[in-house]
mmCIF file of the C-alpha atoms, coordinates in Angstrom:
data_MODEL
# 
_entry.id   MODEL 
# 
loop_
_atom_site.group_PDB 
_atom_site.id 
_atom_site.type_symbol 
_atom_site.label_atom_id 
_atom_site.label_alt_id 
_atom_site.label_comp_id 
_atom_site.label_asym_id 
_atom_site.label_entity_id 
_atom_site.label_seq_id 
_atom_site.pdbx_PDB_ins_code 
_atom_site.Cartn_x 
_atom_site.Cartn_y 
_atom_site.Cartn_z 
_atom_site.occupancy 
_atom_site.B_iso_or_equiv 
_atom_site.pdbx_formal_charge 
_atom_site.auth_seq_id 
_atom_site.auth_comp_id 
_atom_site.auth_asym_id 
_atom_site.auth_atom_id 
_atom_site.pdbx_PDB_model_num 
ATOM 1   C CA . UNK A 1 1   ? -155.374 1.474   11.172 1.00 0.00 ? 1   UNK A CA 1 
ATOM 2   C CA . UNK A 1 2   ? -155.262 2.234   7.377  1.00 0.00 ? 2   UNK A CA 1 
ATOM 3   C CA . UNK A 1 3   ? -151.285 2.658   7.379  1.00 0.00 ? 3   UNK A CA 1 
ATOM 4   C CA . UNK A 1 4   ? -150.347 -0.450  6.833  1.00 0.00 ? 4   UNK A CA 1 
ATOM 5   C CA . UNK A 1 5   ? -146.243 -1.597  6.930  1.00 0.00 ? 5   UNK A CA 1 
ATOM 6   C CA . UNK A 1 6   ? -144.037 -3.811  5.006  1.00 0.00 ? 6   UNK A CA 1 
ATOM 7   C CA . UNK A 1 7   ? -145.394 -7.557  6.132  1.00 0.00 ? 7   UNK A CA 1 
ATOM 8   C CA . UNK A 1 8   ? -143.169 -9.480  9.174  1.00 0.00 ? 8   UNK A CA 1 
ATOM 9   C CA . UNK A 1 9   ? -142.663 -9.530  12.504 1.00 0.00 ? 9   UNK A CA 1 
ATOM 10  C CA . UNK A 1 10  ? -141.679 -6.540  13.627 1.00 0.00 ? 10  UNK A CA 1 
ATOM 11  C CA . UNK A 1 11  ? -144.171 -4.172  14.162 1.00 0.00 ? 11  UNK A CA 1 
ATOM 12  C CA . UNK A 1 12  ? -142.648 -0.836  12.703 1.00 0.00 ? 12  UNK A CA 1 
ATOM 13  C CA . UNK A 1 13  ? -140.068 -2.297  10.250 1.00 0.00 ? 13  UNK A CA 1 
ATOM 14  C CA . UNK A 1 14  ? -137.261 0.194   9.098  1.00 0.00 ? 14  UNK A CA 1 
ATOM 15  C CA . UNK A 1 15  ? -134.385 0.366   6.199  1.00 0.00 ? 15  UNK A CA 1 
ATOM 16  C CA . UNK A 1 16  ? -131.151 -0.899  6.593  1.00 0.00 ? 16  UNK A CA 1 
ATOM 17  C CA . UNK A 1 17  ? -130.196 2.615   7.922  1.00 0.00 ? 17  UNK A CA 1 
ATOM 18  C CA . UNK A 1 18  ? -132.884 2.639   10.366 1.00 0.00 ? 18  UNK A CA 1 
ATOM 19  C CA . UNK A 1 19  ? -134.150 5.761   9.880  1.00 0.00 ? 19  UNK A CA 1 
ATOM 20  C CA . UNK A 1 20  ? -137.306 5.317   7.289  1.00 0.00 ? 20  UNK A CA 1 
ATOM 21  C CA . UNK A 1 21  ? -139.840 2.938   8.519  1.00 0.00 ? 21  UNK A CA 1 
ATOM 22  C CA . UNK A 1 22  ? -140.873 0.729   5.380  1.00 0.00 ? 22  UNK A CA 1 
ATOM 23  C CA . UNK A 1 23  ? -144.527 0.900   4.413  1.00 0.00 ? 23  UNK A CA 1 
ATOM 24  C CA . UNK A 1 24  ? -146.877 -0.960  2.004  1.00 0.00 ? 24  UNK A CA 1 
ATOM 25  C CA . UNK A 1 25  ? -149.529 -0.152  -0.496 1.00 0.00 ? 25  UNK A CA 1 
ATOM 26  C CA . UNK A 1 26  ? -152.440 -2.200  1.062  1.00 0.00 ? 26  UNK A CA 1 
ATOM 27  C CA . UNK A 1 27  ? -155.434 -2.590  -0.358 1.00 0.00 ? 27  UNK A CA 1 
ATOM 28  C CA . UNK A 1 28  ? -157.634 -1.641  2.592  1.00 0.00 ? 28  UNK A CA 1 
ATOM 29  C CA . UNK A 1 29  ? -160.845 -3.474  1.312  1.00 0.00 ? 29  UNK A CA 1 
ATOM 30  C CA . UNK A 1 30  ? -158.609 -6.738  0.807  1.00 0.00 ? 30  UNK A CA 1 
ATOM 31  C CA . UNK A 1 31  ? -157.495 -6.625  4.560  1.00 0.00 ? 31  UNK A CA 1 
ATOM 32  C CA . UNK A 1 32  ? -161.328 -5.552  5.337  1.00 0.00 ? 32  UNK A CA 1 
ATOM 33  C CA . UNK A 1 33  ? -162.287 -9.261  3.849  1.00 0.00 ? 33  UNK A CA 1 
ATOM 34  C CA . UNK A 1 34  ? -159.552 -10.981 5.483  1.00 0.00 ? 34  UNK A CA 1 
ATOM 35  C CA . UNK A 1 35  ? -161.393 -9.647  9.087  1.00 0.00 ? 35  UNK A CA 1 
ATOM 36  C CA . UNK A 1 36  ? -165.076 -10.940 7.492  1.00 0.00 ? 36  UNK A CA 1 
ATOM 37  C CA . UNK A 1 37  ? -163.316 -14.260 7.092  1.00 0.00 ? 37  UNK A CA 1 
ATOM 38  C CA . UNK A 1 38  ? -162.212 -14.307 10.830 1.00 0.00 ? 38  UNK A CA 1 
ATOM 39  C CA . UNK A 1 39  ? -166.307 -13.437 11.563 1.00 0.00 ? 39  UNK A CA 1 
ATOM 40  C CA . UNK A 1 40  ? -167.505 -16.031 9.754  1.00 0.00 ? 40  UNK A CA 1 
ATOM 41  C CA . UNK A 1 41  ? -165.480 -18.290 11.173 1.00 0.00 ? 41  UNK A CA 1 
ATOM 42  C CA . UNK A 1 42  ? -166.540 -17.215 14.609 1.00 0.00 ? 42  UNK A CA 1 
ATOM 43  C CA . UNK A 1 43  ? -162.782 -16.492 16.060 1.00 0.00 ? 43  UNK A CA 1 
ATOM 44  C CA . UNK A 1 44  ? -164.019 -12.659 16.878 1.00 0.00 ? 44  UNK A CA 1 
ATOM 45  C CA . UNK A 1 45  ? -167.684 -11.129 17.403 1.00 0.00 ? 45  UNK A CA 1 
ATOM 46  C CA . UNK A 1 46  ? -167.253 -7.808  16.140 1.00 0.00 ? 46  UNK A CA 1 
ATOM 47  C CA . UNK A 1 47  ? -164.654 -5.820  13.323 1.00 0.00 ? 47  UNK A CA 1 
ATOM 48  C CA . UNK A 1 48  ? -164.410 -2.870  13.425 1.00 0.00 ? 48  UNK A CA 1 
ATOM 49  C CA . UNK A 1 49  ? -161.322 0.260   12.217 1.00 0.00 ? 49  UNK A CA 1 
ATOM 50  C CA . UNK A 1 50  ? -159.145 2.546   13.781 1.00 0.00 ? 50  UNK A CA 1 
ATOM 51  C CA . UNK A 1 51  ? -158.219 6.262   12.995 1.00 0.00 ? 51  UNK A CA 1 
ATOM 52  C CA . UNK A 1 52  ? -160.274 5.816   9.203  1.00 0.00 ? 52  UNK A CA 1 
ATOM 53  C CA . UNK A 1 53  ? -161.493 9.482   7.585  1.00 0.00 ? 53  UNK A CA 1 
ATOM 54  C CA . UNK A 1 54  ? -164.778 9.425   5.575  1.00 0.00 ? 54  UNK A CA 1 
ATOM 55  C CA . UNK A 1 55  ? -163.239 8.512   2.356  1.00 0.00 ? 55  UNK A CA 1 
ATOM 56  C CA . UNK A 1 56  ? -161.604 5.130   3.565  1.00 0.00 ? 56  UNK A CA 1 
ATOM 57  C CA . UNK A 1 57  ? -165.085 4.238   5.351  1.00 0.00 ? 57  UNK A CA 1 
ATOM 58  C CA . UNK A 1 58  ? -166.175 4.362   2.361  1.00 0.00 ? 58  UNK A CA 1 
ATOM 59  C CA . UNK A 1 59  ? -164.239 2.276   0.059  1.00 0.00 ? 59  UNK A CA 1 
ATOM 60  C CA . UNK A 1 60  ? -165.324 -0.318  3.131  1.00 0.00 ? 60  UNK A CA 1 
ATOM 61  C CA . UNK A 1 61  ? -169.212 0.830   3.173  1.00 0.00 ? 61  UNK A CA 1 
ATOM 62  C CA . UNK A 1 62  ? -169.185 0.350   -1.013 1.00 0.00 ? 62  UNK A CA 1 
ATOM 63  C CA . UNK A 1 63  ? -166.881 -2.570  -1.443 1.00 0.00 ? 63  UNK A CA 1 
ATOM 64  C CA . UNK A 1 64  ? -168.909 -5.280  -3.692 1.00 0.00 ? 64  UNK A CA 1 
ATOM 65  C CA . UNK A 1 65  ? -170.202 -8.001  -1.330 1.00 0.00 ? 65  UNK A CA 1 
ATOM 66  C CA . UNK A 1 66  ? -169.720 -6.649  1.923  1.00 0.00 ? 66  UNK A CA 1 
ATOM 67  C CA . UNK A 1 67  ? -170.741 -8.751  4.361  1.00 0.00 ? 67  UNK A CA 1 
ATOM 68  C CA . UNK A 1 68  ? -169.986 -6.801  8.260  1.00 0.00 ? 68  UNK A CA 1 
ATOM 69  C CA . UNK A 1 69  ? -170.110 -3.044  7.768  1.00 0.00 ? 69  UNK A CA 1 
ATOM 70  C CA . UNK A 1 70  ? -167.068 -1.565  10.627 1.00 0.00 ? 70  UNK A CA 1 
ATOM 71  C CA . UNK A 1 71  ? -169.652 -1.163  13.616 1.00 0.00 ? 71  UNK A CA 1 
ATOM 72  C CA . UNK A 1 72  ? -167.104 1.130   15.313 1.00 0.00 ? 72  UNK A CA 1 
ATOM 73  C CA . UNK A 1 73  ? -164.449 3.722   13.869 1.00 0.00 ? 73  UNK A CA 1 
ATOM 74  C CA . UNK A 1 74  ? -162.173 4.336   16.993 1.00 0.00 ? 74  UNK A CA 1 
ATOM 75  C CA . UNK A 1 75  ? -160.938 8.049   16.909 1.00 0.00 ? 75  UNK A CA 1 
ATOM 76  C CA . UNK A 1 76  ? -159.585 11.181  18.924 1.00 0.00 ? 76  UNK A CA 1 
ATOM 77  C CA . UNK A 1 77  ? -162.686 12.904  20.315 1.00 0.00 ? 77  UNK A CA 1 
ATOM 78  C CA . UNK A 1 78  ? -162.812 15.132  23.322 1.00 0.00 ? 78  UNK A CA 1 
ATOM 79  C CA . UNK A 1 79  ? -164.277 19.059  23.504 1.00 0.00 ? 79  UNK A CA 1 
ATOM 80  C CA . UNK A 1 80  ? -161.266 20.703  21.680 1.00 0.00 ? 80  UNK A CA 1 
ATOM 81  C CA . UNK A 1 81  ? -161.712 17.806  18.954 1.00 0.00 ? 81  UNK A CA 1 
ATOM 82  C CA . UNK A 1 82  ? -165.416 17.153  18.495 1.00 0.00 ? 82  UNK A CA 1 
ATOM 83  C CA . UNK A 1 83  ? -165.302 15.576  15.141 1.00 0.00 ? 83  UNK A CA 1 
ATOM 84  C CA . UNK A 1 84  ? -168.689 16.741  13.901 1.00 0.00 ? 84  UNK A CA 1 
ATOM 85  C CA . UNK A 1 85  ? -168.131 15.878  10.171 1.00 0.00 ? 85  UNK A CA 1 
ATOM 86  C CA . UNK A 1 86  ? -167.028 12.556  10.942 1.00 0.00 ? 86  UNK A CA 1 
ATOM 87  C CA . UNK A 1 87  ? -169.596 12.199  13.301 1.00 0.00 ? 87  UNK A CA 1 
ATOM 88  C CA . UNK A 1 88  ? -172.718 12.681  11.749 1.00 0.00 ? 88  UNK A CA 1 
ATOM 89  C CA . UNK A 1 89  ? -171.239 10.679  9.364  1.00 0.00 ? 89  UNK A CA 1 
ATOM 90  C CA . UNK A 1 90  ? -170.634 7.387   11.208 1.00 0.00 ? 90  UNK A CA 1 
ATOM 91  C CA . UNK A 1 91  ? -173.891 7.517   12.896 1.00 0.00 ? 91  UNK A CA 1 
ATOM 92  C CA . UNK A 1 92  ? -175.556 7.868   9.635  1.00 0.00 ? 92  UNK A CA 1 
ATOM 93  C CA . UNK A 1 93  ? -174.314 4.327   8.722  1.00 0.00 ? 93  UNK A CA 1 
ATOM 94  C CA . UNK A 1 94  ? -174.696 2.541   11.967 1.00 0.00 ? 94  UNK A CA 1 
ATOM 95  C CA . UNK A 1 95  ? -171.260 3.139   13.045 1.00 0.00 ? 95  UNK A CA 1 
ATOM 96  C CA . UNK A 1 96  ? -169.959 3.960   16.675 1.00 0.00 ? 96  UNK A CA 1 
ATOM 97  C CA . UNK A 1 97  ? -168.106 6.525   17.414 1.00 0.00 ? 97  UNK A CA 1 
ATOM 98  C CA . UNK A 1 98  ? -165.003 5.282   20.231 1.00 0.00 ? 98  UNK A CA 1 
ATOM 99  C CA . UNK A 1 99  ? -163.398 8.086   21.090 1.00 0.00 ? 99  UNK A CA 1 
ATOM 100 C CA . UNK A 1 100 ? -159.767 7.948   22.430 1.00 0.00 ? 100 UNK A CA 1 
ATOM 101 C CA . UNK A 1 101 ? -158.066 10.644  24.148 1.00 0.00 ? 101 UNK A CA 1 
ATOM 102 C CA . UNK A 1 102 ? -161.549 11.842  25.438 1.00 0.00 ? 102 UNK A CA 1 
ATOM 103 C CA . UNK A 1 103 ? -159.418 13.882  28.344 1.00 0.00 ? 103 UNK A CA 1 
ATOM 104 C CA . UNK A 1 104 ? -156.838 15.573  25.782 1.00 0.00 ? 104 UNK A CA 1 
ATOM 105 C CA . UNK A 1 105 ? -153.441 13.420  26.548 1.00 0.00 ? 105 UNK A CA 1 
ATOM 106 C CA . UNK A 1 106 ? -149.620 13.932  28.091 1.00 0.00 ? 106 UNK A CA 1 
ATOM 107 C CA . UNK A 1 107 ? -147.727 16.462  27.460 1.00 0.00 ? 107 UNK A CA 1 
ATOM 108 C CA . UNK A 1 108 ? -145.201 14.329  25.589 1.00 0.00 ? 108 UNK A CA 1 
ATOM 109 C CA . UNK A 1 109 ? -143.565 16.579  22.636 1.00 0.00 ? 109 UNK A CA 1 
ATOM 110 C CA . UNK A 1 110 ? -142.141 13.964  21.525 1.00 0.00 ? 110 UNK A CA 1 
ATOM 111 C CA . UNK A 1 111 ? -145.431 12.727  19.784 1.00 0.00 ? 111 UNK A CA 1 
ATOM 112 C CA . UNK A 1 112 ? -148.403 15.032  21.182 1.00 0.00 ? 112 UNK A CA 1 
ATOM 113 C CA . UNK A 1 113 ? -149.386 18.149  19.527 1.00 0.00 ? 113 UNK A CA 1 
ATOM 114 C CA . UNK A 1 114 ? -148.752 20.799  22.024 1.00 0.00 ? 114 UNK A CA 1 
ATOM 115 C CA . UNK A 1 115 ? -150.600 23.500  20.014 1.00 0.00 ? 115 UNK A CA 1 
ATOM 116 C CA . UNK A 1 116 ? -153.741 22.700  22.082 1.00 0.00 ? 116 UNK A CA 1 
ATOM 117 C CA . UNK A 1 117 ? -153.914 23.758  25.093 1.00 0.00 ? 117 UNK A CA 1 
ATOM 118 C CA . UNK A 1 118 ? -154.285 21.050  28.227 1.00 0.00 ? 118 UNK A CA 1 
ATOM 119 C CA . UNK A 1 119 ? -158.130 19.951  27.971 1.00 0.00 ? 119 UNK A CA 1 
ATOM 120 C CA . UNK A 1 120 ? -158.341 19.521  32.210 1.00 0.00 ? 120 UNK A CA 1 
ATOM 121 C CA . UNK A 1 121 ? -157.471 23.186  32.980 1.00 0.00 ? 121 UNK A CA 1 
ATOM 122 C CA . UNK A 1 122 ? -160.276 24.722  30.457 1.00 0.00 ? 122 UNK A CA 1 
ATOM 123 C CA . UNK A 1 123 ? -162.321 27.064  32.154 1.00 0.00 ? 123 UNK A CA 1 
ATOM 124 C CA . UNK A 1 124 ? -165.538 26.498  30.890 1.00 0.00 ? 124 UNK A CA 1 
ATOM 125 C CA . UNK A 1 125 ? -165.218 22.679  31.487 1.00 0.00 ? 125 UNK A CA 1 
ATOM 126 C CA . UNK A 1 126 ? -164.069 23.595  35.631 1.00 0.00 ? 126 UNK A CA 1 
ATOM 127 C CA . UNK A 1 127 ? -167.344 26.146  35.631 1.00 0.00 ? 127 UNK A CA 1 
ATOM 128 C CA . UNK A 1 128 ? -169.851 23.405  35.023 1.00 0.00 ? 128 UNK A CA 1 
ATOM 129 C CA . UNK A 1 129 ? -167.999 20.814  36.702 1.00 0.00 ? 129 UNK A CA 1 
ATOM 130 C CA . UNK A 1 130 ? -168.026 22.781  40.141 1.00 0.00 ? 130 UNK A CA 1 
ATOM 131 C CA . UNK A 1 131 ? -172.198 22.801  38.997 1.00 0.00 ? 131 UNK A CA 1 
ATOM 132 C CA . UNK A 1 132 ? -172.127 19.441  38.779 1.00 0.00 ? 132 UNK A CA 1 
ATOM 133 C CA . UNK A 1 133 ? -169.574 19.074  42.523 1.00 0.00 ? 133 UNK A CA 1 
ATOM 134 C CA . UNK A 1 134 ? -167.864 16.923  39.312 1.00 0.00 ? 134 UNK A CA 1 
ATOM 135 C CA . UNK A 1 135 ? -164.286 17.016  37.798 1.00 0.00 ? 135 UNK A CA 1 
ATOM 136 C CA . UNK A 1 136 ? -163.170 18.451  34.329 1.00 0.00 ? 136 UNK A CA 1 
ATOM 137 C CA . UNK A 1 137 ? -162.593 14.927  33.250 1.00 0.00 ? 137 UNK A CA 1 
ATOM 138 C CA . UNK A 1 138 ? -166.073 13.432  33.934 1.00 0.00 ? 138 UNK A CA 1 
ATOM 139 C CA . UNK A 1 139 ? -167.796 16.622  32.418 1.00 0.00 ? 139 UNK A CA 1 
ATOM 140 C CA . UNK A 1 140 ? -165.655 15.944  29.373 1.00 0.00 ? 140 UNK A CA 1 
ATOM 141 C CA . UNK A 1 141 ? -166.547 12.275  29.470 1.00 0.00 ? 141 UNK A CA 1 
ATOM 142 C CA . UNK A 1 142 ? -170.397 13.181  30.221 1.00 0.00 ? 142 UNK A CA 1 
ATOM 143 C CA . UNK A 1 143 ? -170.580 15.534  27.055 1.00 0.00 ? 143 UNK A CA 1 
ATOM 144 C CA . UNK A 1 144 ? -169.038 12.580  24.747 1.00 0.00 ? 144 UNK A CA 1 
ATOM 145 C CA . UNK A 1 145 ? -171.494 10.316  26.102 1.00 0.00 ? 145 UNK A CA 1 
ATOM 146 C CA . UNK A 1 146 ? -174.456 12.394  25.577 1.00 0.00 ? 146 UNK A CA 1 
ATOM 147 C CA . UNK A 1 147 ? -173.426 12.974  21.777 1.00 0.00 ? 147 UNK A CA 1 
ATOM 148 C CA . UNK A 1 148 ? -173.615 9.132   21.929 1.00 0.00 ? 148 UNK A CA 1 
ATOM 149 C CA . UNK A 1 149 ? -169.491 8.339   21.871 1.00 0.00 ? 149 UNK A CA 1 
ATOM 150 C CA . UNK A 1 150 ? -168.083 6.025   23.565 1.00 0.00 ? 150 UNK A CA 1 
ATOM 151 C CA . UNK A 1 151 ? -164.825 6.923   25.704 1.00 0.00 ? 151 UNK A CA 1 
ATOM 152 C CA . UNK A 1 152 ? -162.175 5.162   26.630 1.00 0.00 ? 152 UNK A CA 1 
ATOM 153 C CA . UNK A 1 153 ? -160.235 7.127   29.004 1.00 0.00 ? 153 UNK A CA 1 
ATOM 154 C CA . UNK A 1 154 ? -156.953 5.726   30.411 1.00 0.00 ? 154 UNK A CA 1 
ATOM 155 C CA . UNK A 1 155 ? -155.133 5.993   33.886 1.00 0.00 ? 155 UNK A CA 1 
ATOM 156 C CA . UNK A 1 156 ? -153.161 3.892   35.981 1.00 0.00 ? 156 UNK A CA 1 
ATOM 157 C CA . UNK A 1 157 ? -154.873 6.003   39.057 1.00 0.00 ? 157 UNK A CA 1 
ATOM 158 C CA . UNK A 1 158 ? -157.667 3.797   40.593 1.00 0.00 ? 158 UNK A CA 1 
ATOM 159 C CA . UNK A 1 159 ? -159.068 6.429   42.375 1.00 0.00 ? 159 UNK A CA 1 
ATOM 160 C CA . UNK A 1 160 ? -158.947 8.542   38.464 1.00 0.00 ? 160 UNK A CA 1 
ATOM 161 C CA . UNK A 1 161 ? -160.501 5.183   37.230 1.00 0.00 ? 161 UNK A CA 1 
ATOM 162 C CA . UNK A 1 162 ? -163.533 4.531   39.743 1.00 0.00 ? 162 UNK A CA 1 
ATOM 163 C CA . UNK A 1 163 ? -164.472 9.039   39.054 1.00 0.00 ? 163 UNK A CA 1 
ATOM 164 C CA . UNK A 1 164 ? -163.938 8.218   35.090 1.00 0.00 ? 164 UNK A CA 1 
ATOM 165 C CA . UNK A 1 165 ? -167.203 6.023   35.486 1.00 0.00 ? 165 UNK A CA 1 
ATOM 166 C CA . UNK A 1 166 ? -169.198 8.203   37.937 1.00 0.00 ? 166 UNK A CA 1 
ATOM 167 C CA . UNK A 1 167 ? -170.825 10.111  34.866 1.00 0.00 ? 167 UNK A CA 1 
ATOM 168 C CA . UNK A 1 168 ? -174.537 8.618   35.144 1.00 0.00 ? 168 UNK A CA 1 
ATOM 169 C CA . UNK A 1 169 ? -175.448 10.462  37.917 1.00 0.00 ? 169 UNK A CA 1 
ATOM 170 C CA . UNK A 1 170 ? -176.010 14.012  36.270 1.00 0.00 ? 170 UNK A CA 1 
ATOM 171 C CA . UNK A 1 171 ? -176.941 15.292  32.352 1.00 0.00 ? 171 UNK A CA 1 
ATOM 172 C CA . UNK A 1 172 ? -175.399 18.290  30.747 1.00 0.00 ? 172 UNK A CA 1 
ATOM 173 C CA . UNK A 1 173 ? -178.391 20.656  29.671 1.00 0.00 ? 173 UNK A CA 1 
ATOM 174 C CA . UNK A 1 174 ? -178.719 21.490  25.936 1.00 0.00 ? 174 UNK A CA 1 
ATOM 175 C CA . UNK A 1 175 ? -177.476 25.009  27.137 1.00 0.00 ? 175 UNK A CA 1 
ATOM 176 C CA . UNK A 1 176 ? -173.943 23.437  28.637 1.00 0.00 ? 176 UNK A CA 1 
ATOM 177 C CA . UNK A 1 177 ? -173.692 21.000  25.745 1.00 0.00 ? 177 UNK A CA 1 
ATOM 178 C CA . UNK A 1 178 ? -173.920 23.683  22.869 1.00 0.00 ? 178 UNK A CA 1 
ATOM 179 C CA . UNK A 1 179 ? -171.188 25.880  25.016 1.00 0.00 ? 179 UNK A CA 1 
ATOM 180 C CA . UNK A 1 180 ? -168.866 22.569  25.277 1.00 0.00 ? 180 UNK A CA 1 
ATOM 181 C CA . UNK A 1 181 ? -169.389 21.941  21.620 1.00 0.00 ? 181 UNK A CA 1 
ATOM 182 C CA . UNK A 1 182 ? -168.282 25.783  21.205 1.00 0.00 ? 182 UNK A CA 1 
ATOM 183 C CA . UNK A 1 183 ? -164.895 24.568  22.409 1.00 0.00 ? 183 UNK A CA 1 
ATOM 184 C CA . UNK A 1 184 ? -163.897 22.717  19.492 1.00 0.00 ? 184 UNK A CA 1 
ATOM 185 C CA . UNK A 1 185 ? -160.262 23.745  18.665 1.00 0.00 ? 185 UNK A CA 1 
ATOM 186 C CA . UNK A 1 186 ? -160.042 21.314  14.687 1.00 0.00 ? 186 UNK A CA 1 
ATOM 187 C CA . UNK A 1 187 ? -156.867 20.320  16.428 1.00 0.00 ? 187 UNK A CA 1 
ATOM 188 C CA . UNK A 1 188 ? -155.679 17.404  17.117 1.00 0.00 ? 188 UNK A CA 1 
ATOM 189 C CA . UNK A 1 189 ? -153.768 15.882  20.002 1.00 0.00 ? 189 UNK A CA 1 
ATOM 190 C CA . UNK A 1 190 ? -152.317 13.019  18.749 1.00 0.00 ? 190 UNK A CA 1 
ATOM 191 C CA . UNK A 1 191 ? -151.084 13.756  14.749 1.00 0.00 ? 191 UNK A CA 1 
ATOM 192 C CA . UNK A 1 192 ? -149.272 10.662  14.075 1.00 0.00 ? 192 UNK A CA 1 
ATOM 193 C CA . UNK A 1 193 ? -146.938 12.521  11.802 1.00 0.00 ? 193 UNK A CA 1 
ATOM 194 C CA . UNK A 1 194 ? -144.573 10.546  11.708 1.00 0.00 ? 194 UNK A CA 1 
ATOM 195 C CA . UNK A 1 195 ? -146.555 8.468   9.222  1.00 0.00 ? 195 UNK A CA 1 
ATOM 196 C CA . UNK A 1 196 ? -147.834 11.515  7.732  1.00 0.00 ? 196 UNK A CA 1 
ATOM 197 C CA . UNK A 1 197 ? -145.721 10.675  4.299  1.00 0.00 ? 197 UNK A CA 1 
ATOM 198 C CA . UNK A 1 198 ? -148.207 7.428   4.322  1.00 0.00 ? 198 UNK A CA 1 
ATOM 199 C CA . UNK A 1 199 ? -149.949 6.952   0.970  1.00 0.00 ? 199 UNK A CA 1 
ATOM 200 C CA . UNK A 1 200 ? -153.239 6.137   3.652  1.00 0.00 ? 200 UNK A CA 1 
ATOM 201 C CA . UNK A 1 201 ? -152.390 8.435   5.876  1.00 0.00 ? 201 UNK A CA 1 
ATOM 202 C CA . UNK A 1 202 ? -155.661 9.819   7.077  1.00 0.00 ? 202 UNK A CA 1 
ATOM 203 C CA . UNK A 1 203 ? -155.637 12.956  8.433  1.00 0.00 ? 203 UNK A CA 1 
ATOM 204 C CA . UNK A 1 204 ? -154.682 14.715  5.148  1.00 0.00 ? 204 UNK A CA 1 
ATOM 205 C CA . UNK A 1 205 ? -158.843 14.967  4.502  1.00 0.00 ? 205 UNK A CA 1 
ATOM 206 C CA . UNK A 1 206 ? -161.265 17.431  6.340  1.00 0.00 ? 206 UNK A CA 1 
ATOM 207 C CA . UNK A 1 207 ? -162.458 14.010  8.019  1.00 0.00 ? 207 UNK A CA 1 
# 
């Protein structure tokens, strides 16, 4: 994540009154070395970032001496969020797409945007999966694929679990994918405004 917080142990540190969590001016290409260090030294195979917009990828992508480029950027994608900017962008430089929240997410107000509409009850998305004899949630999870993201759907369900990886067996036609893509909302599920006052808070940019 680029929002970093004031160094320790605690993960979200606040002020004394405990009501403003404490955060810190990281240089994001300094913490972007310390992960090449851990690569070169073999304790991980693979660095990538989490929730970065175009501009932060690339003060990584232009740093002097780079040595990994981020081979994945994980962010919200799903049909009401289809990131096309960001995208286009990432795969022009080699970098994967992981999409989180590919099936929209609760219907927690405490931290979800409930602006969108659920993503499982769309009607276009129930149309092709009764096509398909499929769910909502694997022709959401097909469409990602085909655009070449990878998705990372979670449930506790193991039925939910074993259907979330039944997606090989059918293709979405150019026709179906073009009409999904059509369902793109530019609004997000999961905000993260609470960090919003972040000097790296990234979802101030168009992506």
């Amino acid at each position: 994540m680029p929002t970093a917080f004031k160094p320790g142990d605690i993960y979200y540190p606040r002020d004394e009154s405990g009501k403003f969590i404490i955060y810190h001016q990281t240089d994001l290409c300094a913490t972007w070395e310390a992960l090449e260090a851990c690569k070169d030294a073999g304790l991980i195979k693979s660095i990538g970032v989490s929730n970065f917009n175009k501009r932060q990828l690339e003060l990584i992508l232009n740093k002097p001496g780079l040595k990994h480029k981020p081979v994945s950027n994980q962010v919200e994608c799903h049909p009401y969020f289809t990131q096309p900017k960001l995208l286009e962008f990432c795969q022009k430089n080699d970098i994967v797409i992981v999409g989180y929240s590919p099936l929209g997410t609760s219907r927690d107000a405490s931290w979800v945007n409930l602006k969108c509409p659920p993503l499982l009850d769309d009607e276009l998305l129930a149309s092709i999966a009764k096509k398909y004899n499929k769910t909502t949630a694997q022709v959401a999870l097909r469409f990602n694929v085909q655009r070449g993201v990878v998705v990372i759907p979670k449930s506790f369900n193991p039925v939910r679990i074993k259907e979330n990886f039944q997606i090989f067996d059918f293709s979405l036609s150019e026709t179906e994918m073009k009409a999904i893509e059509g369902l793109n909302k530019n609004i997000r599920f999961v905000e993260l405004l609470m960090w919003s006052d972040h000097p790296e808070y990234p979802f101030h940019d168009d992506y």
